[in-house]
C-alpha positions in Angstrom: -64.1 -7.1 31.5 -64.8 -4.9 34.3 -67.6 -5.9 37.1 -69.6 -2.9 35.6 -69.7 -4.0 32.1 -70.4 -7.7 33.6 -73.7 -6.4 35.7 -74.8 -4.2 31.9 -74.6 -7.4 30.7 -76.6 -9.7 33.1 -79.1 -6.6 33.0 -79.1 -6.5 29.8 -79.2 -9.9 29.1 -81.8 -10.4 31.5 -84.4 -8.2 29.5 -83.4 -9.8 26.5 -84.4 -13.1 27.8 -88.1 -11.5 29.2 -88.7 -10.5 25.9 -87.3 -13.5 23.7 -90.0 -15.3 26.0 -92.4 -13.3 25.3 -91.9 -13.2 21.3 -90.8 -17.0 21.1 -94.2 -18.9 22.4 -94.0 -22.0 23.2 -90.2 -22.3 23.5 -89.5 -20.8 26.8 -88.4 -22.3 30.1 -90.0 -20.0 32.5 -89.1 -17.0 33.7 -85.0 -17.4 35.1 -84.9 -19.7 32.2 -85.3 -17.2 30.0 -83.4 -14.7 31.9 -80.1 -17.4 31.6 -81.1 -17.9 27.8 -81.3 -14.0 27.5 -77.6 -13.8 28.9 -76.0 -16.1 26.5 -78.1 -15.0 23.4 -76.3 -11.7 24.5 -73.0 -13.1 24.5 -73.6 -14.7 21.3 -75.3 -11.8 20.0 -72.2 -9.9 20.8 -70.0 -12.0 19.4 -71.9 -13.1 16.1 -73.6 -9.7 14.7 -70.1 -8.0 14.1 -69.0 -10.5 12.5 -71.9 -10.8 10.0 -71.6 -7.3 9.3 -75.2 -6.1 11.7 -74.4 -2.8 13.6 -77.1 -2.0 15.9 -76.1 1.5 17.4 -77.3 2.9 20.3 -77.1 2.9 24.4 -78.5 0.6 25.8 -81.9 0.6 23.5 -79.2 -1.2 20.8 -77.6 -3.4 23.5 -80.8 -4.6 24.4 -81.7 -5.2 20.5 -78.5 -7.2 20.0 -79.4 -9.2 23.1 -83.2 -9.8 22.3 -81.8 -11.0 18.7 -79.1 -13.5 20.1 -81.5 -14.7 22.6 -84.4 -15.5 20.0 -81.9 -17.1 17.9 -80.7 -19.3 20.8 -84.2 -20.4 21.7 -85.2 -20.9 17.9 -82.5 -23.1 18.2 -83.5 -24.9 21.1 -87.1 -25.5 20.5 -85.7 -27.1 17.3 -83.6 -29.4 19.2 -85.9 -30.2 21.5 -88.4 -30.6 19.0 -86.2 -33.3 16.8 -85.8 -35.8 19.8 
């Protein structure tokens, strides 16, 4: 991975977790919270939606889609978690 593709991604990821904070009430963890939660939805996002067969196309509009879909998974999944304890 090149530095470029690495700073699209923490960009990218970064919006994603804005707007995952935004759509997911109640489950965020502030504003660099989100951001982190935004980068690692991406990275899952990126990793999982191929593999189930979603092809978002696009720039960066579908980037940013992939990203906002990973990161409202990941904090579904955390405000579960936190939730059950």
């Amino acid at each position: 991975m090149t530095a470029q593709a690495i700073i699209i991604l923490l960009i990218v990821g970064g919006i994603a977790g804005w707007l995952a904070g935004l759509i997911v009430t109640g489950g965020g963890f502030g504003l660099i919270g989100n951001i982190v939660v935004g980068i690692v939805g991406a990275v899952i996002a990126g990793w999982l939606l191929p593999r189930i067969g979603l092809y978002i196309g696009g720039d960066i509009i579908g980037d940013i889609i992939n990203a906002l879909i990973g990161a409202i998974i990941l904090l579904v999944i955390i405000m579960l978690v936190r939730r059950a304890t």
